[in-house]
MIDOSE-1310 file (N, C-alpha, C; in nm, 2 decimals, decimal comma, always signed):
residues 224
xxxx	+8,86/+8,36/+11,09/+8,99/+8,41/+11,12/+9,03/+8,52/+11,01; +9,10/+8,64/+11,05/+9,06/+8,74/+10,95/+9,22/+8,73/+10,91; +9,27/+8,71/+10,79/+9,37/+8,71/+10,74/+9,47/+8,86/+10,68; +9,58/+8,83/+10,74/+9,67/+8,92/+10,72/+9,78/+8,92/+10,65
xxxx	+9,72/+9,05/+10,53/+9,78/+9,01/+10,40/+9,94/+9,07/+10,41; +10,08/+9,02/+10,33/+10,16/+9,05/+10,39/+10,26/+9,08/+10,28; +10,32/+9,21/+10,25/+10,45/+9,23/+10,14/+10,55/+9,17/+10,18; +10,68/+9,12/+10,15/+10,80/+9,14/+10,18/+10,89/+9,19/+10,06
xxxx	+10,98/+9,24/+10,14/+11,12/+9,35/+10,08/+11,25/+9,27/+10,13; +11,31/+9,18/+10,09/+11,44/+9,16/+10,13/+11,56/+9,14/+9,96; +11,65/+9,21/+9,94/+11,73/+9,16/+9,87/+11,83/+9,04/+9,82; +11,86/+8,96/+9,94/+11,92/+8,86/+9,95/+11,84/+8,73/+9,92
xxxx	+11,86/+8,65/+9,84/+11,77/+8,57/+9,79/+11,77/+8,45/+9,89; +11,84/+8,38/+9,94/+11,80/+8,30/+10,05/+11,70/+8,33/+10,20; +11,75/+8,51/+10,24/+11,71/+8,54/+10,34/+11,51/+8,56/+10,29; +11,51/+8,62/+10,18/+11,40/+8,60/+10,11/+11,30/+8,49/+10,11
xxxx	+11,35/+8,40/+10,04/+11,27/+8,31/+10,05/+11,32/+8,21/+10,17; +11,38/+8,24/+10,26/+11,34/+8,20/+10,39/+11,21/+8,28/+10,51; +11,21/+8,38/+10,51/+11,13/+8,45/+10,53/+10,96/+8,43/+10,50; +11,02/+8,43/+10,37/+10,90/+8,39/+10,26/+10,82/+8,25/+10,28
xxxx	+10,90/+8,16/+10,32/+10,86/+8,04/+10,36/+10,77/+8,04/+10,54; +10,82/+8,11/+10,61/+10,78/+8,12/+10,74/+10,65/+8,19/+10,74; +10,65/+8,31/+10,66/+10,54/+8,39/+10,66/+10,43/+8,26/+10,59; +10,45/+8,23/+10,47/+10,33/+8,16/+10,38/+10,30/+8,01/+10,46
xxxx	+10,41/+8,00/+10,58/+10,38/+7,86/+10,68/+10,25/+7,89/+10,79; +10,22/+8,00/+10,80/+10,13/+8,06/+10,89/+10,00/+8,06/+10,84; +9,86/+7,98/+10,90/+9,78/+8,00/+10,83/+9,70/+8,14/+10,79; +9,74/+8,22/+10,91/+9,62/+8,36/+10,93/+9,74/+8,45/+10,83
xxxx	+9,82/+8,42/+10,74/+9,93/+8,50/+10,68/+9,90/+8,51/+10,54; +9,91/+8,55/+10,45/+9,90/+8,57/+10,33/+10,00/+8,63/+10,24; +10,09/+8,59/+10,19/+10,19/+8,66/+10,15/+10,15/+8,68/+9,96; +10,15/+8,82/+9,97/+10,05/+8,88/+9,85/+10,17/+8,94/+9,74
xxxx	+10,34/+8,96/+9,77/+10,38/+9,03/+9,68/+10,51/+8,97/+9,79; +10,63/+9,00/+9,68/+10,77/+9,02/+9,74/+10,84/+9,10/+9,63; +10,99/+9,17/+9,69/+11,05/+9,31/+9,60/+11,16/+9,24/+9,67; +11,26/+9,34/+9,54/+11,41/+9,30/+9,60/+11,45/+9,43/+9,66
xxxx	+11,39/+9,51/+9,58/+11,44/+9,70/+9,58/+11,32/+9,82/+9,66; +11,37/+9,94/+9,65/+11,24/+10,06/+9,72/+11,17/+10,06/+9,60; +11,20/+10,04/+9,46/+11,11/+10,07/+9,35/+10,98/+9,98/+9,33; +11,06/+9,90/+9,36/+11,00/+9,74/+9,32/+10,88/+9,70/+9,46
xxxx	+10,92/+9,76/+9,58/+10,88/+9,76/+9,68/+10,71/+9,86/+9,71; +10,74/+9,97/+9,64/+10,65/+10,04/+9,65/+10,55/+10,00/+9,54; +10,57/+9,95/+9,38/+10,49/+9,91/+9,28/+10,40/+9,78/+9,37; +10,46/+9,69/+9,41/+10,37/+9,59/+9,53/+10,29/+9,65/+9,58
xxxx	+10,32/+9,74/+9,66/+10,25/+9,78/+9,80/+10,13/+9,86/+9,70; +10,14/+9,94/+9,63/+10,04/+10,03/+9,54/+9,98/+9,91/+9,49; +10,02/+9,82/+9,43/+9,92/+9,68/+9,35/+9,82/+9,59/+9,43; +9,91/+9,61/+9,56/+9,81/+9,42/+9,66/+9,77/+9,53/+9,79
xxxx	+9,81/+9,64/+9,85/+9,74/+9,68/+9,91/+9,76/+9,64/+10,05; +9,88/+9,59/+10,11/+9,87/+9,43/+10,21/+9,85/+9,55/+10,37; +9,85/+9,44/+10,44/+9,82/+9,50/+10,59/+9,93/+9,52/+10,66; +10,04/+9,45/+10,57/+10,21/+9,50/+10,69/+10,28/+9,39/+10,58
xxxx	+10,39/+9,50/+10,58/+10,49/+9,52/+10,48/+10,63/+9,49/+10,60; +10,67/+9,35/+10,58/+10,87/+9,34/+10,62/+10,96/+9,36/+10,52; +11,06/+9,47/+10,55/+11,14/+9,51/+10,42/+11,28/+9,50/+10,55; +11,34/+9,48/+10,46/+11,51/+9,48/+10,48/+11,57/+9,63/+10,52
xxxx	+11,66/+9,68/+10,62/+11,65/+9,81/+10,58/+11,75/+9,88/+10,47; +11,86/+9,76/+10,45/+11,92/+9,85/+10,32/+11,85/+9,72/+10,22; +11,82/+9,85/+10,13/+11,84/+9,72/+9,95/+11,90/+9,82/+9,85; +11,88/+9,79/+9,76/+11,88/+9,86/+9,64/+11,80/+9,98/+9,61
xxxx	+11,82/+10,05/+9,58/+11,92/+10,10/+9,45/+12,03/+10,18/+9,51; +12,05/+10,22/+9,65/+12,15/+10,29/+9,74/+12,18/+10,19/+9,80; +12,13/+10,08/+9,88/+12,17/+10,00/+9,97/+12,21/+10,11/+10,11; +12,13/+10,20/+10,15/+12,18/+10,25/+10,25/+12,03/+10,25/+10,36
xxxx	+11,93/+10,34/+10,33/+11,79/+10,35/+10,44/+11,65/+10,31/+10,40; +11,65/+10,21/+10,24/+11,53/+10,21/+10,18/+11,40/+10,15/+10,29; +11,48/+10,06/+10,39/+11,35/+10,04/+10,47/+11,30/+10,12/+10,51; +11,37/+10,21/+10,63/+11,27/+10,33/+10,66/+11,24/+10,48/+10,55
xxxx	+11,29/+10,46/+10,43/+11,23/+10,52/+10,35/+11,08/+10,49/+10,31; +11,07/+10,37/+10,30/+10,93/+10,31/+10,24/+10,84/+10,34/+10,42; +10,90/+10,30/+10,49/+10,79/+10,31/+10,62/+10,77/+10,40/+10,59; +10,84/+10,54/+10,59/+10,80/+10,67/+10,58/+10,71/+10,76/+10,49
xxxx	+10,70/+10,66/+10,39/+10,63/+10,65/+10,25/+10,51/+10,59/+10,30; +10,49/+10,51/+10,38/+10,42/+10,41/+10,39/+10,30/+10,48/+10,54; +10,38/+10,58/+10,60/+10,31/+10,67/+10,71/+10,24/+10,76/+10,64; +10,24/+10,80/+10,54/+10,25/+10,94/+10,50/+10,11/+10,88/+10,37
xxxx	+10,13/+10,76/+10,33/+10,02/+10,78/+10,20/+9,96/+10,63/+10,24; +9,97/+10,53/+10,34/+9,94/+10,41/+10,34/+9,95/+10,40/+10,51; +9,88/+10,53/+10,63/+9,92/+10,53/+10,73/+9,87/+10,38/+10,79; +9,75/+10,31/+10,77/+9,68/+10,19/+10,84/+9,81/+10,10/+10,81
xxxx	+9,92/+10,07/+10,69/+9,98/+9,95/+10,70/+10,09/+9,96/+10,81; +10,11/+9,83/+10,88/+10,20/+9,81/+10,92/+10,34/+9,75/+10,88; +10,47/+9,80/+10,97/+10,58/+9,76/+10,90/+10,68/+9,69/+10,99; +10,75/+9,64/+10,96/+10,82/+9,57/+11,02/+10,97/+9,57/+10,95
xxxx	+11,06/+9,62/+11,02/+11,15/+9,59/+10,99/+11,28/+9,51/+11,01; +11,30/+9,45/+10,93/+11,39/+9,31/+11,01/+11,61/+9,40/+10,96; +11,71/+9,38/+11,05/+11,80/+9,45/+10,98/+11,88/+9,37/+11,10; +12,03/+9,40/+11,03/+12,16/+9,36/+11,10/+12,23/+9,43/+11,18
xxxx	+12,17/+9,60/+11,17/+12,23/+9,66/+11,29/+12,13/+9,75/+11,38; +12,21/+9,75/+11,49/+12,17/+9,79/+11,60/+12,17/+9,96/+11,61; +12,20/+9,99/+11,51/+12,27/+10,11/+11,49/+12,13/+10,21/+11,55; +12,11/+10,29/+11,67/+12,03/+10,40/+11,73/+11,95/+10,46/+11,59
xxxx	+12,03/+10,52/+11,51/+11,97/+10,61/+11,43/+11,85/+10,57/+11,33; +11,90/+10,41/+11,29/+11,80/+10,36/+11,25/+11,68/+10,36/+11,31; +11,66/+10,30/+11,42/+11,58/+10,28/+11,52/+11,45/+10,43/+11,53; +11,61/+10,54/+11,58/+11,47/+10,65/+11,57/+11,44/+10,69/+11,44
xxxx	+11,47/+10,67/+11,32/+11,46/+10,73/+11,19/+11,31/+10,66/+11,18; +11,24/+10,54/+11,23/+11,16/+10,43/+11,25/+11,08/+10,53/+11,32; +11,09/+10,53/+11,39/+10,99/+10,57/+11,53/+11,01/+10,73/+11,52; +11,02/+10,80/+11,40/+11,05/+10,98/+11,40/+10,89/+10,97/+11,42
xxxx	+10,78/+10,92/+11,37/+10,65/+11,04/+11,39/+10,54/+10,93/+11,44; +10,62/+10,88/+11,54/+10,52/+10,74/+11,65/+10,55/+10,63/+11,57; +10,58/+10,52/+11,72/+10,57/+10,38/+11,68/+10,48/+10,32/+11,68; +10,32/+10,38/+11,65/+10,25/+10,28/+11,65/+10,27/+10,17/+11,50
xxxx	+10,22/+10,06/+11,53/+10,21/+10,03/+11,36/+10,36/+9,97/+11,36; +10,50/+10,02/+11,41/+10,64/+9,99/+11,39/+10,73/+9,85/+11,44; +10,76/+9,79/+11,39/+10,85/+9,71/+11,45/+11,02/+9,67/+11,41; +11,10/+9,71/+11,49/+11,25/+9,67/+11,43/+11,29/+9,57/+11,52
xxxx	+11,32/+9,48/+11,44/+11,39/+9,30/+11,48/+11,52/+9,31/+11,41; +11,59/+9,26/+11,46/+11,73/+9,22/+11,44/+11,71/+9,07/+11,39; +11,75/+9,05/+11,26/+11,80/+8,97/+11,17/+11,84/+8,82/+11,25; +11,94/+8,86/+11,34/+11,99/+8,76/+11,40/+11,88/+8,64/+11,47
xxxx	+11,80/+8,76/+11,57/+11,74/+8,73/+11,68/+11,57/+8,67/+11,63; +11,56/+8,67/+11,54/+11,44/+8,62/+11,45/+11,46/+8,50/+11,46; +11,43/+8,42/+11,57/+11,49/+8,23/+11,54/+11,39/+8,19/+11,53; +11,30/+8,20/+11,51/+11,16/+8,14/+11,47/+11,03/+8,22/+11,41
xxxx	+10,96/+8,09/+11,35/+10,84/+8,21/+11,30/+10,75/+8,26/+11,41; +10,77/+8,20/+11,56/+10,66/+8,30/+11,68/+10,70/+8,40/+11,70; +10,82/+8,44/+11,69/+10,88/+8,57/+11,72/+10,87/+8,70/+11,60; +10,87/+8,62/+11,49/+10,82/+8,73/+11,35/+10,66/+8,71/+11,34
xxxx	+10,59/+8,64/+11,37/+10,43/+8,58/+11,34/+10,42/+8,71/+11,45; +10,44/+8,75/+11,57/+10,42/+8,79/+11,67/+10,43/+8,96/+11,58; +10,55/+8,97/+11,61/+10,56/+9,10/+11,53/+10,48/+9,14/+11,41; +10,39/+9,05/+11,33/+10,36/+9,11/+11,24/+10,20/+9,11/+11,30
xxxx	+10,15/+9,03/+11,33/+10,02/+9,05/+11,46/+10,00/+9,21/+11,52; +10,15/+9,23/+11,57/+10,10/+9,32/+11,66/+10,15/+9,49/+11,59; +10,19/+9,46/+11,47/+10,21/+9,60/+11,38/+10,07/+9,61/+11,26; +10,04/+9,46/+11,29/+9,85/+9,52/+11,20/+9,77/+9,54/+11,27
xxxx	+9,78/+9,55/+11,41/+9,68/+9,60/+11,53/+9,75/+9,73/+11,58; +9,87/+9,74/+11,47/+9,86/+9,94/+11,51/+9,95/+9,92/+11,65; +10,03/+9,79/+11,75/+10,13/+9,78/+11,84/+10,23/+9,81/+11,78; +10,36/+9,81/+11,83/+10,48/+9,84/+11,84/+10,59/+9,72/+11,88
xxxx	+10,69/+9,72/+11,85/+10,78/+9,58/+11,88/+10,97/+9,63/+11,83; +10,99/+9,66/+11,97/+11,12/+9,71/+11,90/+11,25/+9,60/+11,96; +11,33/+9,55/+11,89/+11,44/+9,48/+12,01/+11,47/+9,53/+12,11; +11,50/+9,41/+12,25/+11,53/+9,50/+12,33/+11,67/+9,54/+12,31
xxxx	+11,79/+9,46/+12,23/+11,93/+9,49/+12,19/+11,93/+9,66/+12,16; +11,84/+9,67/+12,07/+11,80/+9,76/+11,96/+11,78/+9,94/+12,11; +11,73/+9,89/+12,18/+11,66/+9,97/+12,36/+11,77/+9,99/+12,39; +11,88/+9,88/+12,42/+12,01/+9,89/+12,49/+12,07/+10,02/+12,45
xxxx	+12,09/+9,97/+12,30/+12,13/+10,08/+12,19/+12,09/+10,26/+12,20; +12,01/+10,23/+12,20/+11,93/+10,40/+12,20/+11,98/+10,44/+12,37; +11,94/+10,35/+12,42/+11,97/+10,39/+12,61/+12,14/+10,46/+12,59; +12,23/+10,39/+12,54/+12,37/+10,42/+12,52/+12,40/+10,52/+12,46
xxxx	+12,33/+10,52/+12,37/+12,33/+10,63/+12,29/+12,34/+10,79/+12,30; +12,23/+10,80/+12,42/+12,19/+10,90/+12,49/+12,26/+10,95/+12,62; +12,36/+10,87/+12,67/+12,42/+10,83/+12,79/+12,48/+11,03/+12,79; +12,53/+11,06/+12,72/+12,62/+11,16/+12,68/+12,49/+11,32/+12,72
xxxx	+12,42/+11,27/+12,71/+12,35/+11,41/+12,72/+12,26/+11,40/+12,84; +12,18/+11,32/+12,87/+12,16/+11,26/+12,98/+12,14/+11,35/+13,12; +12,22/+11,37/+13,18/+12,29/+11,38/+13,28/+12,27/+11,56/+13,32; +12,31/+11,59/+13,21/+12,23/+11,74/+13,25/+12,13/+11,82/+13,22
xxxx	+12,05/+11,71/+13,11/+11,89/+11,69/+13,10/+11,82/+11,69/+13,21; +11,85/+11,60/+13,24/+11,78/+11,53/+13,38/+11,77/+11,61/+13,49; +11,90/+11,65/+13,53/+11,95/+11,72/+13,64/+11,89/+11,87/+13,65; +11,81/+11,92/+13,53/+11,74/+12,01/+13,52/+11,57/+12,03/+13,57
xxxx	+11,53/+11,95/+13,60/+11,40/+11,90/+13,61/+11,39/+11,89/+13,76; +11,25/+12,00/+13,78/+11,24/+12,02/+13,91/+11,20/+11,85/+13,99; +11,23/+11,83/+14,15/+11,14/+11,76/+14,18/+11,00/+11,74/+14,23; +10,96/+11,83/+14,13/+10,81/+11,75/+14,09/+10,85/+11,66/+13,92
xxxx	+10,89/+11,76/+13,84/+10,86/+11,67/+13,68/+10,99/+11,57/+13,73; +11,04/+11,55/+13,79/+11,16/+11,43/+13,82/+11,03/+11,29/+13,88; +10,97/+11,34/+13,95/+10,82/+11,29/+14,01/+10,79/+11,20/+13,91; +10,69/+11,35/+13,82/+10,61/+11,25/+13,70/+10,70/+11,18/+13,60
xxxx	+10,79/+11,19/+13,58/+10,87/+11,13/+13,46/+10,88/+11,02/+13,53; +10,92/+11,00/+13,69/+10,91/+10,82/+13,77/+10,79/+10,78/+13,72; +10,67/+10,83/+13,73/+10,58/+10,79/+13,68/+10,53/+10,75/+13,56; +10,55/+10,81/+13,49/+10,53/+10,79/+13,35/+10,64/+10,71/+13,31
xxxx	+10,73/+10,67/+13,38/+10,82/+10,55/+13,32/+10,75/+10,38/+13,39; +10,62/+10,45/+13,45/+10,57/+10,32/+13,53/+10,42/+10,28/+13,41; +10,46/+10,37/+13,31/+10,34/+10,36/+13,19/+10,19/+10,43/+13,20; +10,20/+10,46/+13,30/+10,06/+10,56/+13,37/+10,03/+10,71/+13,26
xxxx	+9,94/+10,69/+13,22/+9,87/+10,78/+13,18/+9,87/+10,89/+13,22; +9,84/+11,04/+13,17/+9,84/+11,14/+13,28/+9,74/+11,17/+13,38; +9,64/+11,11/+13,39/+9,50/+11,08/+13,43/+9,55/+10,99/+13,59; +9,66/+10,90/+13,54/+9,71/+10,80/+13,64/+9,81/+10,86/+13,75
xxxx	+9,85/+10,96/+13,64/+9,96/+11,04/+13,75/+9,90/+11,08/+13,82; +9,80/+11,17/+13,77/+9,77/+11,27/+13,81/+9,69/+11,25/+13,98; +9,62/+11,12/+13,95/+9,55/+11,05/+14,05/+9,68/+11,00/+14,18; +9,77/+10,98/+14,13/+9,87/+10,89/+14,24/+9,91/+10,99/+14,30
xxxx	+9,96/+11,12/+14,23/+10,06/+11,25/+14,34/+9,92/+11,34/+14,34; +9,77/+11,27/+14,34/+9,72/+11,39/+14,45/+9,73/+11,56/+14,40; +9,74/+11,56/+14,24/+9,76/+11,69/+14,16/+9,59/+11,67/+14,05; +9,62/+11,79/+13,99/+9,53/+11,79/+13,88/+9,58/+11,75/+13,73
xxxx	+9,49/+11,68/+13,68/+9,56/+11,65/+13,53/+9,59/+11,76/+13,46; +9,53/+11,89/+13,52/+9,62/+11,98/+13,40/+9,72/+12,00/+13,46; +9,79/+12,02/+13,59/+9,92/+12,05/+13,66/+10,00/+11,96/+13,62; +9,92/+11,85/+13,57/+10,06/+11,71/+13,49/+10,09/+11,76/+13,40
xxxx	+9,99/+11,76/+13,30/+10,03/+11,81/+13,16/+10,07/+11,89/+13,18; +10,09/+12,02/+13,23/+10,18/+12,16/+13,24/+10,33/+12,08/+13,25; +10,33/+11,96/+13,34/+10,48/+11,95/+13,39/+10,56/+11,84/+13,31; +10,45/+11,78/+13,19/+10,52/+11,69/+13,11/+10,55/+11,76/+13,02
xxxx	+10,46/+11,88/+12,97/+10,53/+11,99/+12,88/+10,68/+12,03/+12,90; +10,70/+12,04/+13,05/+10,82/+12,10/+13,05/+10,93/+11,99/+13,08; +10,86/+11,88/+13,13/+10,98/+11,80/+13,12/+11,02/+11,77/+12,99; +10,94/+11,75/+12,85/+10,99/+11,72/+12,71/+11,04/+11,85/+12,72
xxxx	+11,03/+11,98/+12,71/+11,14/+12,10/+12,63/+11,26/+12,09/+12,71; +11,29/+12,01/+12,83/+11,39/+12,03/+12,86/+11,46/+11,94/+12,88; +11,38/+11,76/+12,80/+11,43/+11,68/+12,76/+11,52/+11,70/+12,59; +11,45/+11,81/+12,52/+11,47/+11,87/+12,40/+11,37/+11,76/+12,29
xxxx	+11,25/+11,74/+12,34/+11,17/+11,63/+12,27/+11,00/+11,76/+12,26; +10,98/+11,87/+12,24/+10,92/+11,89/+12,25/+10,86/+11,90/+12,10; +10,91/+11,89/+12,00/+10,89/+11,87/+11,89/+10,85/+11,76/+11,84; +10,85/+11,63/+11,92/+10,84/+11,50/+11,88/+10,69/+11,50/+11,92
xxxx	+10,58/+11,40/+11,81/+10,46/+11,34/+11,90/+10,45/+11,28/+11,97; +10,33/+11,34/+12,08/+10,34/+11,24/+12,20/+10,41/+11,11/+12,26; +10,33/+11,05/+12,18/+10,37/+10,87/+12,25/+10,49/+10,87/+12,21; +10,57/+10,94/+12,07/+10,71/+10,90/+12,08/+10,78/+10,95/+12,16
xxxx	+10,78/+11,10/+12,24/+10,84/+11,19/+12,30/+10,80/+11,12/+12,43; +10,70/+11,05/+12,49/+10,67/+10,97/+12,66/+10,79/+10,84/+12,61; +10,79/+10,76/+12,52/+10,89/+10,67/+12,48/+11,01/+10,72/+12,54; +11,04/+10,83/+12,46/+11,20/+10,88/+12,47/+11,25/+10,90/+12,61
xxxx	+11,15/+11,00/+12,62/+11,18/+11,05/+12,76/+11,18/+10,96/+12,87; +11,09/+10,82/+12,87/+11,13/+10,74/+12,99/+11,25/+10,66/+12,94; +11,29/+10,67/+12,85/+11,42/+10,55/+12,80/+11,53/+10,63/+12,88; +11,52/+10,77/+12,87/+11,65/+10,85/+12,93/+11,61/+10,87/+13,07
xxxx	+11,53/+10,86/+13,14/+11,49/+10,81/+13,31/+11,50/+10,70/+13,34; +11,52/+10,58/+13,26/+11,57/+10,42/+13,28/+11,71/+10,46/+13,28; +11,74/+10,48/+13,14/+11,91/+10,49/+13,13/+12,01/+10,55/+13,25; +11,90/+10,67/+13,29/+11,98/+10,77/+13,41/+11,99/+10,68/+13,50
xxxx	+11,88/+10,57/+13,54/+11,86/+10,50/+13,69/+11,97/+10,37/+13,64; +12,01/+10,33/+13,58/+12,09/+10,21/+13,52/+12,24/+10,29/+13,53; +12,26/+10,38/+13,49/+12,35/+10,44/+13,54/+12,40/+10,51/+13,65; +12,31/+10,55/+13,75/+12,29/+10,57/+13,88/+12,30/+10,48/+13,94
């Protein structure tokens, strides 16, 4: 059994070593370092090296974005680790500030909804195999979020990319689209191109920008 070594970042000293207790309950877990702060956080992660890092997202020394400061830190010079971030709000911005340059590797859980260790054991599994794990509360959030712009995004999109965006909200590949409407995979990709610039995601990398864009073709149909 190949063990997965594990930071944690939380400030609160009970939430901590509660945490702390769940992870080191797990046999395939290894819990190699803990921090209270981003300073303290990053000195760990530079020392033990671990495979996925759970941090808090406010701590010290601002108490305002150090989680996803360190993810970002953590994309950028430590891209193989994964992160997980555990937090109390729901708040959209966090979420995409997480998922700015792909979710692979990413996970945001709400604090609350952590009622056991299968549900964090799970999440941290599937951010050191490079998966993704976002609340769905957290989904709700971003769907609402977007509710406002929406609408004449959407309504711009010929019916054909109205087509593939159904499609690609069914998780199909462009290879899969391309096969079901009877087109050529480069006539997809021409039309996913233009569905992102005129979702205004054309700047985003891929799998985050196919994320985005089907969340706002759910949202449209939930509100439809």
């Amino acid at each position: 059994m190949t063990t997965i070594r594990v930071v944690l970042a939380e400030d609160n000293v009970l939430l901590r070593e509660g945490v702390s207790r769940l992870v080191s309950g797990n046999e395939d877990f290894e819990l190699v370092g803990v921090a209270s702060d981003l300073p303290q956080l990053l000195d760990v992660i530079k020392e033990q090296d671990p495979d996925v890092v759970i941090t808090d997202i406010r701590m010290p020394p601002t108490g305002s974005d150090e989680g996803i400061r360190a993810a970002a830190w953590l994309r950028a010079n430590r891209p193989r680790v994964g992160v997980v971030v555990l937090s109390q709000y729901t708040a959209p911005g966090y979420a995409l500030a997480l998922l700015e340059h792909g979710s692979a590797g990413r996970a945001y859980l709400l604090k609350e909804r952590v009622a056991s260790v299968d549900e964090l054991a799970r999440a941290i599994r599937t951010v050191a195999q490079g998966g993704s794990v976002i609340d769905p509360q957290v989904v709700d959030e971003l769907v609402r979020s977007r509710s406002q712009r929406r609408a004449s995004n959407l309504s711009s999109l010929t019916p054909r990319e109205s087509e593939i965006l159904a499609e690609m909200a069914q998780g199909k590949s462009n290879s899969a689209i391309a096969s079901a409407l009877t087109v050529s995979e480069r006539a997809v990709e021409k039309h996913t191109n233009s569905i992102f610039a005129k979702l205004g995601l054309s700047e985003e990398k891929d799998l985050n920008r196919r994320v985005k864009a089907v969340l706002l073709y759910l949202s449209d149909r939930e509100g439809g």
